[in-house]
N, CA, C and O atoms as a printed pandas DataFrame, in Angstrom:
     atom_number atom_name residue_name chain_id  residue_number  x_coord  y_coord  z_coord
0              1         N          UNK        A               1  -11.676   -4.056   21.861
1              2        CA          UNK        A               1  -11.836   -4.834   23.067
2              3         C          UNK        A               1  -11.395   -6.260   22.767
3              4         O          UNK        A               1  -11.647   -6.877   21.732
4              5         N          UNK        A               2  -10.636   -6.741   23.915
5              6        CA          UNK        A               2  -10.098   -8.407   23.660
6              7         C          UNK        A               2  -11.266   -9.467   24.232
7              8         O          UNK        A               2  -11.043  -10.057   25.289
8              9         N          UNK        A               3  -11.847   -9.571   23.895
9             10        CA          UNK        A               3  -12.503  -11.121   24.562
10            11         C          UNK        A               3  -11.865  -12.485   24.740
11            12         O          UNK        A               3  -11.254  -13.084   23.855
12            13         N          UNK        A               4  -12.039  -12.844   25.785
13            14        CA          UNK        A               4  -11.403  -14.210   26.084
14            15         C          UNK        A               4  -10.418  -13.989   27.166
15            16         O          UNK        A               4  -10.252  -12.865   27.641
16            17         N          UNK        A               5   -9.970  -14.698   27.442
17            18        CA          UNK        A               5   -8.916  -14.675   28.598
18            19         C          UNK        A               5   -7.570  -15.468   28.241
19            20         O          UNK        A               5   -6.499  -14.908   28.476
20            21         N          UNK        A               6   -7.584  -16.659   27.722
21            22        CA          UNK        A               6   -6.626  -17.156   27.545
22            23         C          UNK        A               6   -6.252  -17.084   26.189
23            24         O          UNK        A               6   -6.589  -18.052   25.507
24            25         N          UNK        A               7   -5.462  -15.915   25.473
25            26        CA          UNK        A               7   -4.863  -15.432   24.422
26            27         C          UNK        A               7   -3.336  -15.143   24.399
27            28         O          UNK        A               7   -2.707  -14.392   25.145
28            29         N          UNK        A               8   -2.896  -15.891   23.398
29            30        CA          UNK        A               8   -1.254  -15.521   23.321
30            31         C          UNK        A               8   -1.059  -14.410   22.756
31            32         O          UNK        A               8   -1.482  -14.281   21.607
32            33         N          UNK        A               9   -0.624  -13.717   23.161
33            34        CA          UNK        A               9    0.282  -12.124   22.033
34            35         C          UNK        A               9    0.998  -11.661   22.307
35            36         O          UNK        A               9    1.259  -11.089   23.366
36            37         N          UNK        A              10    2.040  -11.917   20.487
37            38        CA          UNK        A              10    2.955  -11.083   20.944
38            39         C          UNK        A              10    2.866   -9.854   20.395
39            40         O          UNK        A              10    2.086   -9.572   19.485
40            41         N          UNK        A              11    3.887   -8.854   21.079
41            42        CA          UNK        A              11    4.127   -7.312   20.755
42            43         C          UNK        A              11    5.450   -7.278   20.045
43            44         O          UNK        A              11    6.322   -8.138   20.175
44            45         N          UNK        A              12    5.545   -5.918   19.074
45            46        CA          UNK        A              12    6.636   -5.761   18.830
46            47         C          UNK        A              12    6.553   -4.077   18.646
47            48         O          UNK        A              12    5.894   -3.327   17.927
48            49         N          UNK        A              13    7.399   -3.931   19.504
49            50        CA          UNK        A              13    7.853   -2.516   19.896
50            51         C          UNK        A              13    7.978   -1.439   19.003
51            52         O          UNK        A              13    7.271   -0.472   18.724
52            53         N          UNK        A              14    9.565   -2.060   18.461
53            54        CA          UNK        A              14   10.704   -1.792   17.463
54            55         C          UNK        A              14   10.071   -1.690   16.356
55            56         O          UNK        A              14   10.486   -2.607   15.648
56            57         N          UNK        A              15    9.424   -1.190   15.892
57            58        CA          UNK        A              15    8.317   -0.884   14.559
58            59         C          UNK        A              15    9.631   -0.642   13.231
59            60         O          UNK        A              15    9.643   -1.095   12.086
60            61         N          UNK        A              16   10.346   -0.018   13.728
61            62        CA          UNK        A              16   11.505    0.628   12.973
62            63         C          UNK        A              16   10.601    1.702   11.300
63            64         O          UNK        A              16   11.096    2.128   10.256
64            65         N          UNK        A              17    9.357    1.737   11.787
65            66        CA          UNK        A              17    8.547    2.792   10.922
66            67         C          UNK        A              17    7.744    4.097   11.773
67            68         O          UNK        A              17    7.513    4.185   12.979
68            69         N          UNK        A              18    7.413    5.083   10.629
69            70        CA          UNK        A              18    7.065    5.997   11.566
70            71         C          UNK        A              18    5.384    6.151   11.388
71            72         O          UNK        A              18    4.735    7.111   11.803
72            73         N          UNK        A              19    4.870    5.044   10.714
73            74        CA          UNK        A              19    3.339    4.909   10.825
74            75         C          UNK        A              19    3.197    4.179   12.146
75            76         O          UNK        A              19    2.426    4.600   13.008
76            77         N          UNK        A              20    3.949    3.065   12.320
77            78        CA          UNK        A              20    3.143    2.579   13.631
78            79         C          UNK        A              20    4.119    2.098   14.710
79            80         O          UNK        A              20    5.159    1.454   14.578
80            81         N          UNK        A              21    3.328    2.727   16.165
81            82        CA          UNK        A              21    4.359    2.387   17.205
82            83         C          UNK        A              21    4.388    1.287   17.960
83            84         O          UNK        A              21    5.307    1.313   18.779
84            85         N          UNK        A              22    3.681    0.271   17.991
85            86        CA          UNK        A              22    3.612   -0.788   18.456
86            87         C          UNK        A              22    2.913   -1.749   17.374
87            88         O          UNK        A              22    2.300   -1.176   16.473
88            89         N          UNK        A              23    2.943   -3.189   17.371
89            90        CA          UNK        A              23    1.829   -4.028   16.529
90            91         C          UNK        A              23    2.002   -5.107   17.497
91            92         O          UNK        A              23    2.931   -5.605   18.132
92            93         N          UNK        A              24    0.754   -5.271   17.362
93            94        CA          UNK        A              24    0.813   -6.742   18.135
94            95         C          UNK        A              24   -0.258   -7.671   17.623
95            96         O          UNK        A              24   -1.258   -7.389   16.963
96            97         N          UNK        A              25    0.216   -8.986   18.123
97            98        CA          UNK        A              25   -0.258  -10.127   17.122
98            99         C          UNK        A              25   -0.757  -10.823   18.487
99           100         O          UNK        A              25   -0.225  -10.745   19.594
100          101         N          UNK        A              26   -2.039  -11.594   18.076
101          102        CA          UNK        A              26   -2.736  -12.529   18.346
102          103         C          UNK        A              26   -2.740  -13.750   18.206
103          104         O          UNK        A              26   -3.688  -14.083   17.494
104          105         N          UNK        A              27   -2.027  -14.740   18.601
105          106        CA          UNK        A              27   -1.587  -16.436   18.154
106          107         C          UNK        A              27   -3.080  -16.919   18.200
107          108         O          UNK        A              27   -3.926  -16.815   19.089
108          109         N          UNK        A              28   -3.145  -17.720   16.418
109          110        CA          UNK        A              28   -4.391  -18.352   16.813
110          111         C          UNK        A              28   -4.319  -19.969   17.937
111          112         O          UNK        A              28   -3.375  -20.749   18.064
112          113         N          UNK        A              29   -5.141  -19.991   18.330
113          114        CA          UNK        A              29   -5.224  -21.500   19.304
114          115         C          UNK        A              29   -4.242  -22.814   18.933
115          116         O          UNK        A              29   -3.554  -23.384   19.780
116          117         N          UNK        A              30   -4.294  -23.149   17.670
117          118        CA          UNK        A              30   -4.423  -24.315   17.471
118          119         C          UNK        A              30   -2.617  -24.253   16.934
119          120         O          UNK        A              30   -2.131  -25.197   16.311
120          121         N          UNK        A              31   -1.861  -23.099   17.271
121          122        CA          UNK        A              31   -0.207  -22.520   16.914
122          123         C          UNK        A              31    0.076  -22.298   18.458
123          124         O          UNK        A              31    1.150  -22.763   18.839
124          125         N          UNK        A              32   -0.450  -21.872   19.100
125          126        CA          UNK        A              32   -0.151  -21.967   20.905
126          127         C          UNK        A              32    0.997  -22.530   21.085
127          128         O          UNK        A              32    2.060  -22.023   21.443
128          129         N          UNK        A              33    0.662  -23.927   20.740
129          130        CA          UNK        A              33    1.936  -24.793   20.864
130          131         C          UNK        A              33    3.105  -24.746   20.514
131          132         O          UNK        A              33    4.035  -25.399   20.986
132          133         N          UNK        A              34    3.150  -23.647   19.309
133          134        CA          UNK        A              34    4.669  -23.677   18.497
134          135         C          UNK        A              34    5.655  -23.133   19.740
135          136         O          UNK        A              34    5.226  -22.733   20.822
136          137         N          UNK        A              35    7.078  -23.205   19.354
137          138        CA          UNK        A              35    7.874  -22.146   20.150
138          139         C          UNK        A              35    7.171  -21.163   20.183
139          140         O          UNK        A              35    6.083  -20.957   19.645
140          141         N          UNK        A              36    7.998  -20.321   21.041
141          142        CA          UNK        A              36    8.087  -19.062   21.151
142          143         C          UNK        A              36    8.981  -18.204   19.925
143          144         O          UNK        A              36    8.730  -17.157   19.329
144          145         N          UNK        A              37   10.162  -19.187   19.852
145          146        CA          UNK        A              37   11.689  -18.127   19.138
146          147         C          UNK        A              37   10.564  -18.695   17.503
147          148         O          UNK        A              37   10.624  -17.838   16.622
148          149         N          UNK        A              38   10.206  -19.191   17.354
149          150        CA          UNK        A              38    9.412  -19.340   15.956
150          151         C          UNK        A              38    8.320  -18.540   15.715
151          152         O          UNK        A              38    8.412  -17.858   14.694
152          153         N          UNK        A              39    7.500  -18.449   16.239
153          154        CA          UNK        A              39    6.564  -17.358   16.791
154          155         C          UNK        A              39    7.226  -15.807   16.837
155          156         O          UNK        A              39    6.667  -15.008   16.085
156          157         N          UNK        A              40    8.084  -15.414   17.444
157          158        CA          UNK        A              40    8.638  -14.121   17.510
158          159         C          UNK        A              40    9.082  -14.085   15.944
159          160         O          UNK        A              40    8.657  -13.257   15.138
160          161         N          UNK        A              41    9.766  -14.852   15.728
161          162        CA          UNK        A              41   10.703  -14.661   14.318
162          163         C          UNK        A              41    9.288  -14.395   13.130
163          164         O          UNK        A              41    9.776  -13.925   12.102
164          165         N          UNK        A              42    8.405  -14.486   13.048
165          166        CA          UNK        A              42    7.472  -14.834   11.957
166          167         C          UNK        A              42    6.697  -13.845   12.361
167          168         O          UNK        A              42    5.679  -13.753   11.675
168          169         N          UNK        A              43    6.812  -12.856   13.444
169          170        CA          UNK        A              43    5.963  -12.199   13.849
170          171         C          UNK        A              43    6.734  -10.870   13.155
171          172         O          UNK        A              43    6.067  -10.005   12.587
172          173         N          UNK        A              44    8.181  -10.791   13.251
173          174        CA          UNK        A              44    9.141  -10.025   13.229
174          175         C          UNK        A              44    9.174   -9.590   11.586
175          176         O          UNK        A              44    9.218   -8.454   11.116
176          177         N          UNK        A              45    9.137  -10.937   10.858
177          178        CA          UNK        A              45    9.010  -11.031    9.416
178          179         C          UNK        A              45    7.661  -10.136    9.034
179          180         O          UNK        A              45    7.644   -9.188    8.249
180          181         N          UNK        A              46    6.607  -10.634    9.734
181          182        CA          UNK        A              46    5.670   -9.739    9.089
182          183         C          UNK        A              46    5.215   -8.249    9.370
183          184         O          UNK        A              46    4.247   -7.585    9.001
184          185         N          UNK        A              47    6.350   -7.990   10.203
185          186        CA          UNK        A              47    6.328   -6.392   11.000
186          187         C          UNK        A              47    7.687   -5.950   10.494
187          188         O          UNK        A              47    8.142   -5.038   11.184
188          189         N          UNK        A              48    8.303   -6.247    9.707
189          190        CA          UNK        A              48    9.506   -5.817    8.792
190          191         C          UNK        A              48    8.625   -5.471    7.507
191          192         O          UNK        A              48    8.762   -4.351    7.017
192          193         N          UNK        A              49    7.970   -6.132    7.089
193          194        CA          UNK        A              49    7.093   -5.988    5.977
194          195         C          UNK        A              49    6.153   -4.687    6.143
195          196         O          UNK        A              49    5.937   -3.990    5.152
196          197         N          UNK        A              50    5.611   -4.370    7.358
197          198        CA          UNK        A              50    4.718   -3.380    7.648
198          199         C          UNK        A              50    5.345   -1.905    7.760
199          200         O          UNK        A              50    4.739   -0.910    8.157
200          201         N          UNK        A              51    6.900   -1.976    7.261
201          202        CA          UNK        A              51    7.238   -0.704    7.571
202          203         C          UNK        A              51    7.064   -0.369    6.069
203          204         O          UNK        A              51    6.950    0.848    5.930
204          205         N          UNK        A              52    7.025   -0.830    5.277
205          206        CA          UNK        A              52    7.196   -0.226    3.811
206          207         C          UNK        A              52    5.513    1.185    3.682
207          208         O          UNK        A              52    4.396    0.991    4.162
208          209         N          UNK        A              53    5.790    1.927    3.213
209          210        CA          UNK        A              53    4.000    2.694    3.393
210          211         C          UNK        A              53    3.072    1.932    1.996
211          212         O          UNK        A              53    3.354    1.443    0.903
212          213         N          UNK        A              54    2.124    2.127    2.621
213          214        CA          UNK        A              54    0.949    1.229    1.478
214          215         C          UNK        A              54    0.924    1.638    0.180
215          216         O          UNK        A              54    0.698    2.830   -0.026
216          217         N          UNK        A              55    1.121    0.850   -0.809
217          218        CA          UNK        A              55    1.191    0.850   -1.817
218          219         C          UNK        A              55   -0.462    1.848   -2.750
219          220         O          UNK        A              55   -1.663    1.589   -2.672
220          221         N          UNK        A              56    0.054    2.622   -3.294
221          222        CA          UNK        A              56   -0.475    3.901   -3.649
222          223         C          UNK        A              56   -1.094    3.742   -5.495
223          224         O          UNK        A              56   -0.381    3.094   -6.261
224          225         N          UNK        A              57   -2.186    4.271   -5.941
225          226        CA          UNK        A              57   -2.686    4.063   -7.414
226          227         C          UNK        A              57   -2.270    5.495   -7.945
227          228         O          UNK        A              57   -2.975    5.981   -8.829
228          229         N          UNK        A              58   -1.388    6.075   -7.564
229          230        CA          UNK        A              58   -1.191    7.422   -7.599
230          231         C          UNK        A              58   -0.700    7.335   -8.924
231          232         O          UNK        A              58   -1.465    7.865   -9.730
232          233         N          UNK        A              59    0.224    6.888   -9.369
233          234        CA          UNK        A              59    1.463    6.902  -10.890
234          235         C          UNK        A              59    0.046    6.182  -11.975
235          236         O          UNK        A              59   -0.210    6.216  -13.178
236          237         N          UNK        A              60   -0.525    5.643  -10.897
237          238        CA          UNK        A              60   -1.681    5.074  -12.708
238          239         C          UNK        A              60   -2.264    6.268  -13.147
239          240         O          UNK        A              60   -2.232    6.629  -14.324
240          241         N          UNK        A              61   -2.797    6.893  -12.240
241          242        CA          UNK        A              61   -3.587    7.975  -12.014
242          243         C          UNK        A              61   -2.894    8.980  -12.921
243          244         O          UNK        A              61   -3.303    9.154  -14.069
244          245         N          UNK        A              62   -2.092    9.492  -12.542
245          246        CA          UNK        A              62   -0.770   10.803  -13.010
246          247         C          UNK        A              62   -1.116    9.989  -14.874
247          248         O          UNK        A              62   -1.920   10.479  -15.666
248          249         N          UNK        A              63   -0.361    8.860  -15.125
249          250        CA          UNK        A              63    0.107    8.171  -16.223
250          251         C          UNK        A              63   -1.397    8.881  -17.309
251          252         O          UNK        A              63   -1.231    9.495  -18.363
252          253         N          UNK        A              64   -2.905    8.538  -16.607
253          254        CA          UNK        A              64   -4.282    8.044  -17.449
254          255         C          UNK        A              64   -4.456    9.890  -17.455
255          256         O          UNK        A              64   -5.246   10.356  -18.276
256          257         N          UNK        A              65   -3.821   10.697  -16.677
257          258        CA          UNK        A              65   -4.862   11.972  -16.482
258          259         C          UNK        A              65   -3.522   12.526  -17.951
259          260         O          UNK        A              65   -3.998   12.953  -19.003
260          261         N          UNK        A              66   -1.985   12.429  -17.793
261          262        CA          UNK        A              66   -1.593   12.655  -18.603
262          263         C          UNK        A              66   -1.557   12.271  -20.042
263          264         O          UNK        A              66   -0.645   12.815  -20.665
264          265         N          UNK        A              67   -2.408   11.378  -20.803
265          266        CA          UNK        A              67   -2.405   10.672  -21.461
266          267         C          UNK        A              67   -3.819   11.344  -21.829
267          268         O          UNK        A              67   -3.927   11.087  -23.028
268          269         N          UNK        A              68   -4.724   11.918  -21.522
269          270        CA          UNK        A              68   -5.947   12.338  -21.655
270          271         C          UNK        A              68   -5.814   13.669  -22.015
271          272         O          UNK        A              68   -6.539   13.997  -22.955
272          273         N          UNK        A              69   -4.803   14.907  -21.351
273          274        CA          UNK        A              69   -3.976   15.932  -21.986
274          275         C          UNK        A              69   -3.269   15.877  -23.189
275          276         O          UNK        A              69   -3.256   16.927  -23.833
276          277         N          UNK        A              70   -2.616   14.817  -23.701
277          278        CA          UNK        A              70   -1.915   14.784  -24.420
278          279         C          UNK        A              70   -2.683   14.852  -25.641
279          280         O          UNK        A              70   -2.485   15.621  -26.581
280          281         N          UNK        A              71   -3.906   13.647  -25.493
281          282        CA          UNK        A              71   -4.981   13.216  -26.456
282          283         C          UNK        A              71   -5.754   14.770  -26.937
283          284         O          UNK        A              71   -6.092   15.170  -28.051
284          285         N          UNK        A              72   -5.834   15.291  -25.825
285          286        CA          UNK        A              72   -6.732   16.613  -26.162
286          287         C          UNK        A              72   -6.379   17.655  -26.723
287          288         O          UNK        A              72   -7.063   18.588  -27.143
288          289         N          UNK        A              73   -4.930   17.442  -26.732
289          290        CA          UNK        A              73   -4.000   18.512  -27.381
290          291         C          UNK        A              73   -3.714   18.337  -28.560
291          292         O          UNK        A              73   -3.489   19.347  -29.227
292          293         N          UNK        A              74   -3.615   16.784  -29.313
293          294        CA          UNK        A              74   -3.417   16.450  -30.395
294          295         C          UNK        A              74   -4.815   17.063  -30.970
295          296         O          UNK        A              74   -4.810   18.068  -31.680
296          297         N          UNK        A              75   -6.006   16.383  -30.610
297          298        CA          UNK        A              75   -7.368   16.847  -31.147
298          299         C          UNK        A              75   -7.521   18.318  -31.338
299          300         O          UNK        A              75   -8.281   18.815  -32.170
300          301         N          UNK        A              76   -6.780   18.965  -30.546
301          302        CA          UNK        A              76   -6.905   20.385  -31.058
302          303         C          UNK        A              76   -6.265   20.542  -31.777
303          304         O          UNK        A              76   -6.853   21.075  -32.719
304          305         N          UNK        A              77   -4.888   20.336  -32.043
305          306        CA          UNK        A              77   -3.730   20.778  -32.948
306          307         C          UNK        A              77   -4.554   20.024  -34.247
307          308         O          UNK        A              77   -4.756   20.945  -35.038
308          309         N          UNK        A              78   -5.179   18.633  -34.882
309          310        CA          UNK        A              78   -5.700   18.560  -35.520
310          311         C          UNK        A              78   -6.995   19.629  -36.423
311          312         O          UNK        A              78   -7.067   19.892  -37.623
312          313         N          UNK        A              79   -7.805   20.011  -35.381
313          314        CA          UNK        A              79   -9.124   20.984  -35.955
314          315         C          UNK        A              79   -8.353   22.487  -35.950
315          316         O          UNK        A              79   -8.884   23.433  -36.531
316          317         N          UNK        A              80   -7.462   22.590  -35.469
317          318        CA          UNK        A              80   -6.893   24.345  -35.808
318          319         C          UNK        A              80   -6.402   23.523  -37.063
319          320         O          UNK        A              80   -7.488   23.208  -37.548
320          321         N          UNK        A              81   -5.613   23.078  -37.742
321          322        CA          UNK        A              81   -4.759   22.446  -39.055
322          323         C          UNK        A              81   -6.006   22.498  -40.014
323          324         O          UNK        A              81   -5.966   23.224  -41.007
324          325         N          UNK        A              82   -7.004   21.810  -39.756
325          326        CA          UNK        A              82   -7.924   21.612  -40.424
326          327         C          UNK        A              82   -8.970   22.776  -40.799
327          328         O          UNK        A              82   -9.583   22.681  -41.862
328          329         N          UNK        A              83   -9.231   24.110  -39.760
329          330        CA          UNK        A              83   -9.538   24.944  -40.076
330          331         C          UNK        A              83   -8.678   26.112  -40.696
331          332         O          UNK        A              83   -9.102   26.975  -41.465
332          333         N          UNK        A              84   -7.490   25.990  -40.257
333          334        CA          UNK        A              84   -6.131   26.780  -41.750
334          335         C          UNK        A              84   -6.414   26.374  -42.937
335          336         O          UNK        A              84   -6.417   27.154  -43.890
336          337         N          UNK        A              85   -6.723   24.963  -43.063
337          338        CA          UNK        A              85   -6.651   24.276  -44.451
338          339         C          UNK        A              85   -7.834   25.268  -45.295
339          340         O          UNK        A              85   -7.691   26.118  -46.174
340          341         N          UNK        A              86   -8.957   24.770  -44.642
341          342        CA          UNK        A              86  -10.167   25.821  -45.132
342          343         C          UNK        A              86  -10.007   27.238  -45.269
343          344         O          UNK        A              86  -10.735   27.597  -46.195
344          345         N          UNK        A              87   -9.330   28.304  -44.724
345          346        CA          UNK        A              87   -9.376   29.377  -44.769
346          347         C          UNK        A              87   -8.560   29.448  -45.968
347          348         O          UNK        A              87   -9.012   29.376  -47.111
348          349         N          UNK        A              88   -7.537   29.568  -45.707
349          350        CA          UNK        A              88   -6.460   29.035  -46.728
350          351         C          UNK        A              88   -7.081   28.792  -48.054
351          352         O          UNK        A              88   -6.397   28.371  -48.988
């Protein structure tokens, strides 16, 4: 819900992404005054930015779970070596 009545906003359509179909911005009060073509342009900048998709912890994730396999595999290949040694 918008409260207030006298609010500037602009829209921007042209998303040129397929997360979102419209965004629109809210001018705070005390920027009212700027242009308009300054205002659009800075609005445009930060809705060019919004098409990229959100940055993801996925590759740390993959990197720490593979790295924990690897570790566990050495530790085994160690205690089988070590129990040959003994039989042996």
């Amino acid at each position: 819900m918008i409260k207030g009545v006298n609010r500037q906003v602009v829209e921007v359509n042209d998303t040129q992404c397929e997360y979102f179909e419209k965004i629109m911005f809210f001018v705070k009060p005390e920027y009212a005054s700027v242009s308009e073509g300054k205002i659009r342009e800075r609005a445009g900048m930060i809705a060019d930015s919004s098409t990229l998709p959100p940055p993801t912890k996925l590759h740390r994730v993959r990197f720490f779970e593979a790295a924990k396999l690897i570790l566990a595999a050495l530790c085994g290949a160690a205690v089988t070596a070590l129990l040959l040694k003994m039989v042996m």
